[in-house]
C-alpha positions in Angstrom: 0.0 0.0 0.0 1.0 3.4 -0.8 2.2 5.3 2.0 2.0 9.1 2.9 6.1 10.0 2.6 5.8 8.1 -1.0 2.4 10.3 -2.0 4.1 13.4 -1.1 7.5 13.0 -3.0 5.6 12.0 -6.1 2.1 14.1 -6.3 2.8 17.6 -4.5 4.5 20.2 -7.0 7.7 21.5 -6.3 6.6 24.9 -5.0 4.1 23.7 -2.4 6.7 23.8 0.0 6.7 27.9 0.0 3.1 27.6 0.2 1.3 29.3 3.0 0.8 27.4 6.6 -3.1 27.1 5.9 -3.0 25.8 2.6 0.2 23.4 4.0 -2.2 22.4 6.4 -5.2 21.5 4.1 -2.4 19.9 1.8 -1.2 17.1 5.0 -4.9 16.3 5.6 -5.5 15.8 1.8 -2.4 13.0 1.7 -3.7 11.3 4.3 -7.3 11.0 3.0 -5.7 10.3 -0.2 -3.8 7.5 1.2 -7.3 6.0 2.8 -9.1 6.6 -1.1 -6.5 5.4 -3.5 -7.2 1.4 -2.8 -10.8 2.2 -3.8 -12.0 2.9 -7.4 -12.9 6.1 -7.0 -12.1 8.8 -10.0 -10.8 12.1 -9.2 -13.7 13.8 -10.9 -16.1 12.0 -8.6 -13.9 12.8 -5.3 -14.3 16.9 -6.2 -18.2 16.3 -6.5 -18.2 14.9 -3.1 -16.3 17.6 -1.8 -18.6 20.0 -3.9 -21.7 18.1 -2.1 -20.5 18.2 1.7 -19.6 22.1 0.6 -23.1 23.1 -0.3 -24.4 20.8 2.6 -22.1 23.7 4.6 -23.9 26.8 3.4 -27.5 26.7 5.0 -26.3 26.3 7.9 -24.4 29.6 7.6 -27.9 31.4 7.2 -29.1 31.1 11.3 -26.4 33.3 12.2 -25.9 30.9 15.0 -22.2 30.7 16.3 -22.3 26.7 16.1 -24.3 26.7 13.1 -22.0 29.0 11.7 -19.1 26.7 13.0 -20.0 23.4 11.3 -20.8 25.2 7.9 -17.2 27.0 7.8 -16.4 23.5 8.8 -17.8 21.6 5.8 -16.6 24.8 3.8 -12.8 23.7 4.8 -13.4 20.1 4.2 -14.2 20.6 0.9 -10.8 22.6 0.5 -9.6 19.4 1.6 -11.1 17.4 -0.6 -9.7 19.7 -3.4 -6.4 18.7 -2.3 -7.2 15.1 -2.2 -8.6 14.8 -5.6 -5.1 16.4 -7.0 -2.7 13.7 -5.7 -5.4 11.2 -6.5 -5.4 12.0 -9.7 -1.6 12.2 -9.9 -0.7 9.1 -8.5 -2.9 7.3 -10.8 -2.2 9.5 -13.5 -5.9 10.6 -14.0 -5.4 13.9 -14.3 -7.4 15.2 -17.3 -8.6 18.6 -18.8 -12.3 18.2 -18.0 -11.0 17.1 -14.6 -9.4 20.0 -13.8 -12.6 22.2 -15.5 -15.2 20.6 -12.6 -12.3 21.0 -10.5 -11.9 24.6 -10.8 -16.2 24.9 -11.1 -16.6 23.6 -8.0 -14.8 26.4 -6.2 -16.2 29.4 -8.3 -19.6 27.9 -6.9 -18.7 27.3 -3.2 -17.4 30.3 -2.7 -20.3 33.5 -3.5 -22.3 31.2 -2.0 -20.7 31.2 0.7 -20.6 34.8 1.2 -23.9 35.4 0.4 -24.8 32.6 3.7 -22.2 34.5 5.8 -24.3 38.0 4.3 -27.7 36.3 4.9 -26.3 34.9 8.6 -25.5 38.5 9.5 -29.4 39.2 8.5 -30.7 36.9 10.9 -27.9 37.1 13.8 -29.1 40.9 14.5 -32.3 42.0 15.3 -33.2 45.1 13.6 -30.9 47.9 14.4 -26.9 47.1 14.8 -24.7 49.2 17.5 -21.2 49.6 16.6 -19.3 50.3 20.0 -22.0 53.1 20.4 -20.2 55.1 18.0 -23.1 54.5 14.8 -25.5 51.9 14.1 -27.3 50.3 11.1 -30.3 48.7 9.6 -29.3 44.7 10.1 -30.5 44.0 6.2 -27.1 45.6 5.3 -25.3 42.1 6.3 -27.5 41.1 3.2 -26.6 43.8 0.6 -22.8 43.3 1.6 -23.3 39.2 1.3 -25.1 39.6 -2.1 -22.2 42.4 -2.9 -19.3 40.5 -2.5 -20.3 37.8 -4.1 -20.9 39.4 -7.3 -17.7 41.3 -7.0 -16.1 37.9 -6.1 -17.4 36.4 -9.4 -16.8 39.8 -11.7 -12.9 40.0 -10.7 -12.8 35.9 -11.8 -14.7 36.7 -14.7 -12.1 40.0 -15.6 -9.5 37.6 -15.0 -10.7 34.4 -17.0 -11.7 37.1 -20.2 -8.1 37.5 -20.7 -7.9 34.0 -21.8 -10.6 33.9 -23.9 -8.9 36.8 -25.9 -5.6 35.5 -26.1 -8.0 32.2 -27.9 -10.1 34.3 -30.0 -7.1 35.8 -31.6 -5.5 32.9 -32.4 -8.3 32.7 -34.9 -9.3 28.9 -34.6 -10.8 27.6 -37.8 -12.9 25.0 -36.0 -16.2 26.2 -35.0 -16.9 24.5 -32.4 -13.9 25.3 -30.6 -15.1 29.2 -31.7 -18.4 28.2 -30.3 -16.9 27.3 -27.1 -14.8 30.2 -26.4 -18.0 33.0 -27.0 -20.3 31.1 -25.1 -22.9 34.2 -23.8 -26.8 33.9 -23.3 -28.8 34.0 -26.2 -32.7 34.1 -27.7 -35.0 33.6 -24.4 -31.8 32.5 -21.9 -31.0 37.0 -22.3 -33.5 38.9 -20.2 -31.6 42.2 -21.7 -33.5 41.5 -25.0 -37.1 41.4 -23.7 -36.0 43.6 -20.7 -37.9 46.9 -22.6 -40.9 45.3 -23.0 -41.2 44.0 -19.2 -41.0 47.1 -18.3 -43.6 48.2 -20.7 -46.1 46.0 -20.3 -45.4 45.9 -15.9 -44.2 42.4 -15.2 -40.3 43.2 -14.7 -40.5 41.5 -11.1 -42.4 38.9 -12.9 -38.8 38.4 -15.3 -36.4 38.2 -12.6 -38.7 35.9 -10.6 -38.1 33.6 -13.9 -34.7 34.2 -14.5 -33.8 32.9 -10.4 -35.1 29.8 -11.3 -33.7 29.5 -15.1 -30.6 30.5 -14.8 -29.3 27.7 -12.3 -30.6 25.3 -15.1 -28.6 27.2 -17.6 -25.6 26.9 -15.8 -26.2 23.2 -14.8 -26.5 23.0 -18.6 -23.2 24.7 -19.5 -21.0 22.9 -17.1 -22.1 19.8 -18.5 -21.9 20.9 -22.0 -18.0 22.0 -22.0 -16.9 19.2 -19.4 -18.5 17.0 -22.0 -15.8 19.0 -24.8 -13.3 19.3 -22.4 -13.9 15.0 -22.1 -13.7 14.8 -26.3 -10.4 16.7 -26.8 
């Protein structure tokens, strides 16, 4: 059986050793769940959903605003950091490692994590009643914890998307003649999946809350839809 000294000589990269001490930490507990999975026929791929799943398991419980509530889902929230270092030198030792691998891989944390400021926004909601003191100097309306939540989560996911759009570019002008690679690359929302193009007449005809109300339930399908889409072209390349 594999042993722990022999996973981390041959899976950790060279650099890990200047890492920082949290992520060194999360790193020693990942070899050592690796060591307990490797025997087993378990994929890589299928290790980051179940650290995805005990993740989102994590997040409702961040909504009470209760300190041991809040405790267990930071808890599972770590775990699945874990995890992500698991399925790495899982995937190494076996020599698993793949493209679309590494695409659910990095999916599963751009999802994790605004949802896991919005629970920590929506947690602050609920913790406060009403009016928040702060050292007597000035207070505020509790529903605040919800707009910062909902804030920096968007922000979170706009800086990712400023710096992902930089690859896309350096892509797109290397002019690929196939065009479904093309296809790839633009990706967007288009026809009905675009509230911008009907937006006018919502407003017109009075049923803009009526859109949005839509669009919160359709656009988790839509991006259920385009993971699985490009995993499944990341799969056939």
């Amino acid at each position: 059986m594999v042993t722990v000294k022999e996973l981390r000589e041959t899976t950790l990269h060279a650099d890990e050793d200047r890492a920082y001490l949290s992520f060194k930490i999360i790193r020693w507990f990942g070899l050592y769940i690796a060591k307990i999975l490797i025997p087993f026929p378990i994929t890589p791929t299928q290790v980051t959903l179940i650290g995805l799943f005990v993740g989102l398991i994590g997040i409702p419980f961040l909504f009470f605003g209760n300190y041991w509530y809040s405790l267990i889902g930071i808890a599972a929230y770590h775990f699945h950091w874990i995890i992500d270092a698991t399925d790495g030198v899982i995937a190494r030792h076996k020599k698993q490692g793949s493209i679309s691998g590494g695409f659910i891989d990095s999916m599963a944390h751009r999802i994790i994590q605004p949802l896991l400021l919005v629970g920590l926004g929506i947690g602050g909601y609920f913790k406060y009643d009403n009016t928040v003191d702060v050292f007597g100097l000035f207070s505020f309306d509790h529903i605040w914890f919800l707009y910062a939540g909902i804030s920096a989560s968007i922000f979170f996911l706009l800086h990712y998307l400023v710096d992902m759009k930089k690859y896309e570019v350096i892509l797109m002008e290397t002019r690929f003649p196939d065009k479904k690679t093309l296809d790839l690359l633009r990706g967007g929302l288009h026809g009905y999946e675009n509230p911008f193009m009907i937006i006018f007449f919502a407003a017109i005809f009075d049923f803009l809350h009526w859109l949005i109300a839509f669009y919160a339930i359709v656009y988790p399908l839509l991006l259920i839809k385009a993971v699985i889409n490009k995993y499944n072209y990341f799969r056939s390349i």
